[in-house]
C-alpha positions as CSV (number, residue, x, y, z in Angstrom):
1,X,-176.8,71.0,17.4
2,X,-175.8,70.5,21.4
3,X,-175.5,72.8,23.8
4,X,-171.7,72.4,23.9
5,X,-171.4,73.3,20.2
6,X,-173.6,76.1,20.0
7,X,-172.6,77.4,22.9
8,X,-168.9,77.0,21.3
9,X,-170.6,78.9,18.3
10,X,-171.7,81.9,20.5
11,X,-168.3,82.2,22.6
12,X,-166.2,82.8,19.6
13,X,-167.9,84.8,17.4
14,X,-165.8,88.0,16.9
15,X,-168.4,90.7,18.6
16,X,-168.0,88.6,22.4
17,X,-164.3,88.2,22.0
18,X,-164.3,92.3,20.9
19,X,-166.5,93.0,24.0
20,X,-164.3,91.2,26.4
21,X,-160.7,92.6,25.1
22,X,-163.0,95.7,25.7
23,X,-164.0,94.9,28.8
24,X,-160.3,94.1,30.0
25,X,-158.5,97.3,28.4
26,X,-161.7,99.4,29.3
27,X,-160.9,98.0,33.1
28,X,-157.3,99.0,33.1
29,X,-157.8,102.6,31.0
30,X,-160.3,102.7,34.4
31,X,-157.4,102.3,36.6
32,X,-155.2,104.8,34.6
33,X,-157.6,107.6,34.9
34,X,-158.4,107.1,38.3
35,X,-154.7,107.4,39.1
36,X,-154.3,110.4,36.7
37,X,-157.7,112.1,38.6
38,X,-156.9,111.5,42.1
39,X,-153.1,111.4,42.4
40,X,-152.1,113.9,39.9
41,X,-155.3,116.6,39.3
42,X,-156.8,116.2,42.2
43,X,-153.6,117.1,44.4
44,X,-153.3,120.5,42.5
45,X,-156.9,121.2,42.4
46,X,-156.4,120.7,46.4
47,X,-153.5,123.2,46.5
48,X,-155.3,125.4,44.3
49,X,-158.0,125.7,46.9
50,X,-155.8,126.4,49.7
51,X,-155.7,122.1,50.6
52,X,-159.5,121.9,51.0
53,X,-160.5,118.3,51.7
54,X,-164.7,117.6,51.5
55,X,-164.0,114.3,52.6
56,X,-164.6,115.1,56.1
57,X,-167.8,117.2,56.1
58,X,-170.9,115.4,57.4
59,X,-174.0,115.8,59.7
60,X,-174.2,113.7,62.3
61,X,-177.7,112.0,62.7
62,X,-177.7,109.7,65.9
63,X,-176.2,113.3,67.8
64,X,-172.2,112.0,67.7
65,X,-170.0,114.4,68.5
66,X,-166.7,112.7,66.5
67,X,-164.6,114.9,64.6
68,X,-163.7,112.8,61.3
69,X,-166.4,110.9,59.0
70,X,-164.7,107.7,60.2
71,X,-165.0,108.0,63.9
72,X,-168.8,109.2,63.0
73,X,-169.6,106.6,61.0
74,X,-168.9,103.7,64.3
75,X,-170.9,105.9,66.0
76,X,-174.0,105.7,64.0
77,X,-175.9,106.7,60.7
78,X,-174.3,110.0,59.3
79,X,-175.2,112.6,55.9
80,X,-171.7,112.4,54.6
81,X,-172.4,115.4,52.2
82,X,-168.8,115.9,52.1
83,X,-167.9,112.8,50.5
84,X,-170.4,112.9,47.8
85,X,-169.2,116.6,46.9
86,X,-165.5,115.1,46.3
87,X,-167.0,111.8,44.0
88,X,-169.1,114.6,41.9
89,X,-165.8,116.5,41.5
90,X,-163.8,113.4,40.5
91,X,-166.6,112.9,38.6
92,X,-166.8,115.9,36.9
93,X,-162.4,116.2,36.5
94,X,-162.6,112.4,35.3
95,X,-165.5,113.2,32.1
96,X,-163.1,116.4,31.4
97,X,-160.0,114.5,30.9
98,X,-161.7,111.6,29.2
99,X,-163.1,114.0,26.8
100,X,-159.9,115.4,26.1
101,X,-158.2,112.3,25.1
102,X,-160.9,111.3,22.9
103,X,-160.6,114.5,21.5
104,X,-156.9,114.1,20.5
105,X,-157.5,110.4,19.7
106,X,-160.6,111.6,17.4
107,X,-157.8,114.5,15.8
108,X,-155.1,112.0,15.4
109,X,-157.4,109.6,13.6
110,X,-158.3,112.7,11.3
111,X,-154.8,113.9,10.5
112,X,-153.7,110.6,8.0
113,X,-157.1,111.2,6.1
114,X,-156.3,114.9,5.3
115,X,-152.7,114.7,4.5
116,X,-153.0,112.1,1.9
117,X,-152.7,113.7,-1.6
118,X,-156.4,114.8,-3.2
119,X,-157.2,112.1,-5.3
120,X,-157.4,113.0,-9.2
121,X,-160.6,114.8,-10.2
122,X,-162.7,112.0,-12.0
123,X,-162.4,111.9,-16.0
124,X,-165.0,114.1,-18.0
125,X,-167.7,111.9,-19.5
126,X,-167.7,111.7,-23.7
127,X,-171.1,113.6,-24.1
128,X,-169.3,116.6,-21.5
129,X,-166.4,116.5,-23.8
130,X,-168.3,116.0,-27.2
131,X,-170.7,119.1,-25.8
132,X,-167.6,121.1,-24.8
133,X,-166.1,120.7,-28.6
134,X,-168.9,121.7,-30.1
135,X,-169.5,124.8,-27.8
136,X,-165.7,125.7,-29.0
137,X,-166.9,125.2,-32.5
138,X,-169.9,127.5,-32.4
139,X,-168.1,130.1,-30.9
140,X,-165.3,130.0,-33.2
């Protein structure tokens, strides 16, 4: 077999063309729920919390005396506490909201199983029947 064949073999087998239409939807779900984290919950967690921004809390280590992260930063090495503090949040908003749509996705996958009529209880076997008759016998 040549390389060109077999590797022909390996890029079309169902699992690698499953993992890459993952990899592109799973890419651009990424995008969705970034925009749904940080322009629509994060804004009202911000006015929840009276517009607190972490963004621009740091510790300046080479003594600069800028007031933003940014103008710190092309001054020299800086602990930007502050910006690791929002990524955890996002973070920790982004695994809510993903768990909540799996949730419903989970639910809604659930729903057509249960409403579909119980099936029929499967037919008595001859020897229950036979031993059910002859119960019905004795008793009579």
């Amino acid at each position: 077999m040549s390389f060109f064949s077999e590797f022909k073999e390996f890029a079309v087998k169902g699992n690698v063309i499953d993992l890459a239409v993952g990899v592109i939807i799973g890419g651009a779900f990424g995008k969705i729920v970034d925009s749904l984290v940080g322009d629509v919950i994060m804004p009202v967690v911000s006015k929840i919390f009276g517009g607190l921004d972490f963004s621009n809390y740091f510790v300046p280590l080479a003594g600069q005396t800028a007031s933003t992260l940014a103008e710190a930063k092309k001054e020299g090495a800086v602990l930007a506490y502050g910006s690791f503090i929002t990524v955890s949040l996002n973070f920790i908003i982004l695994a809510f909201v993903i768990f909540l749509m799996i949730k419903q996705i989970n639910r809604l996958k659930r729903e057509p199983e249960a409403a579909a009529a119980p099936a029929a209880p499967p037919p008595t076997p001859e020897d229950i029947q036979l031993l059910r008759e002859i119960r019905d016998a004795l008793k009579r």
